[in-house]
C-alpha positions in Angstrom: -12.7 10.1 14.6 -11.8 7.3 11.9 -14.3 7.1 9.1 -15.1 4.1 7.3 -13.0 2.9 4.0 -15.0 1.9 1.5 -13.9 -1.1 -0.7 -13.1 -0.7 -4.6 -14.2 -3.7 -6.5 -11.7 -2.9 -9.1 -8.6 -2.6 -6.9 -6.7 -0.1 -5.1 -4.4 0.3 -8.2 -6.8 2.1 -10.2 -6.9 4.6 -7.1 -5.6 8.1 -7.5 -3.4 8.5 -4.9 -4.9 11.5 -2.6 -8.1 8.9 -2.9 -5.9 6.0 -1.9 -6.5 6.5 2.1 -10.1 6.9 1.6 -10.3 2.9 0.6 -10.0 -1.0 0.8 -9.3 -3.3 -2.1 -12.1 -5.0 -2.9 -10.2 -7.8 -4.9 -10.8 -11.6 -3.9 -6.6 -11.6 -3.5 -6.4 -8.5 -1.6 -9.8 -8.3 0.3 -10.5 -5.5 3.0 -6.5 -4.8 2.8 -6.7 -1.2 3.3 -4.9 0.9 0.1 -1.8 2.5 1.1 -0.1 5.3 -0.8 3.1 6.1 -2.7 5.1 9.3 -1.4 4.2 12.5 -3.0 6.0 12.4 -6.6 6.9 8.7 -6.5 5.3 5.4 -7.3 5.2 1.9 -7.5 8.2 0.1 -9.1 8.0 -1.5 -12.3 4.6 -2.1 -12.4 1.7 -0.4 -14.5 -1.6 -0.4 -13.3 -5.0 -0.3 -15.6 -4.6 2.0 -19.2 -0.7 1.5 -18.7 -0.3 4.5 -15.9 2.1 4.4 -12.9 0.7 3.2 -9.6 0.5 5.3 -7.1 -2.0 2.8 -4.5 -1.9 -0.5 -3.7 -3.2 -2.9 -1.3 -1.2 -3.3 2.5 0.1 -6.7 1.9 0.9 -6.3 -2.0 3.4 -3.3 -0.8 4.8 -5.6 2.3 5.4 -8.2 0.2 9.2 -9.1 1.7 10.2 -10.6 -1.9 9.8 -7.3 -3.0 11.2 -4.3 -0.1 11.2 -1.5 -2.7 8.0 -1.4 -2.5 8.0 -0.2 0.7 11.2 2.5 -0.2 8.0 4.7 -1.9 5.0 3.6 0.3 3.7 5.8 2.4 1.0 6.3 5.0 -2.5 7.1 5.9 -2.0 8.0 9.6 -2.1 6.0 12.1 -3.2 2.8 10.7 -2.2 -0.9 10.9 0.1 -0.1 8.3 2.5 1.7 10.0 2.7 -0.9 12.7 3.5 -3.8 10.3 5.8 -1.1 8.4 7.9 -1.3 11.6 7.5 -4.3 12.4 9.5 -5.2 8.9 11.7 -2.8 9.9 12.6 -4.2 13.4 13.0 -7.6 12.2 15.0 -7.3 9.1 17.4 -5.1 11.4 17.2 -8.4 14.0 18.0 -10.9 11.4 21.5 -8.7 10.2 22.6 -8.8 13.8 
């Protein structure tokens, strides 16, 4: 049984991370893009969310951004989500286009 996310008006980067599954950014940029966590004891590269604090949740297409794949080196998942899929699917065609 999946439960709802509810959106946060104020972002998914003011999220603590074992609250980041739990959630969609409510931003205009980043709309209903569900939040997606770092891996335990990492975080988001070079970036500070609010009060100057590591970030540790973001929104899904902010952390597949392909300008900036170390991003992804510390995301992890929430389950089964559409995450994962587009995580592989980033996966299986950067390894197509080094072939």
């Amino acid at each position: 049984m999946f439960l709802a996310r509810k959106p946060v008006p104020e972002g998914c980067d003011t999220l603590k991370r074992q609250d980041c599954c739990k959630h969609t950014d409510g931003r205009s940029e980043f709309k209903g893009d569900f939040c997606i966590p770092t891996r335990m004891g990492s975080s988001f590269p070079d970036v500070e969310g609010p009060m100057g604090f590591p970030i540790n949740c973001a929104p899904e297409t902010w952390v597949l951004d392909e300008n900036f794949p170390e991003r992804l080196d510390v995301a992890d998942s929430c389950g089964k989500t559409n995450f994962e899929q587009n995580f592989r699917n980033y996966y299986d065609n950067d390894s197509e286009r080094a072939h």
